[in-house]
C-alpha positions, 0 to 999 in steps of 0.5 A: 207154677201150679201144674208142676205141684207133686213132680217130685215125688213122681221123679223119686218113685222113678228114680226108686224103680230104676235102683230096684231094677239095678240091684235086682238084675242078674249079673253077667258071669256070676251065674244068674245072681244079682247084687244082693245075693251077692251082699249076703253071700260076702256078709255070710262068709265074713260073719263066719270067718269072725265067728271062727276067729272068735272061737280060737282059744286066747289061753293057747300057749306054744311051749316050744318057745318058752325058754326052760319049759319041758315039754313034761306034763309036770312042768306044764302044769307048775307054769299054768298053775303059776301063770293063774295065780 
């Protein structure tokens, strides 16, 4: 029993470079790139995407919709106004 003392860290350390050597491999069809170019290019585009959204005004406010607004500045105004207070 005590000539396998340690054989699991070695299984482990194996098993690791397996892992790195999949994640590091290029992918066929995406031109040279592996998973993890991949995961950063999917988390830019999405953190963008959420970064645009949260830049969208929420006061935005389609007039058109509104029954008895105009489409005059005057009457803009008097519903902004009455819409702050």
């Amino acid at each position: 029993m005590n000539n396998q003392r340690g054989f699991g860290a070695v299984e482990y350390i194996i098993g690791l470079v397996f892992f790195a050597m999949a994640i590091l491999a290029p992918l066929p069809g995406e031109d040279g790139k592996n998973v993890v170019d991949l995961l950063v290019e999917g988390v830019k585009k999405n953190h963008a995407s959420y970064m645009y959204a949260q830049s969208l005004s929420h006061m935005q406010v389609d007039e058109s919709v509104i029954p008895g607004v105009s489409s005059d500045n005057n009457e803009s105004a008097k519903l902004l106004t009455y819409e702050e207070n």
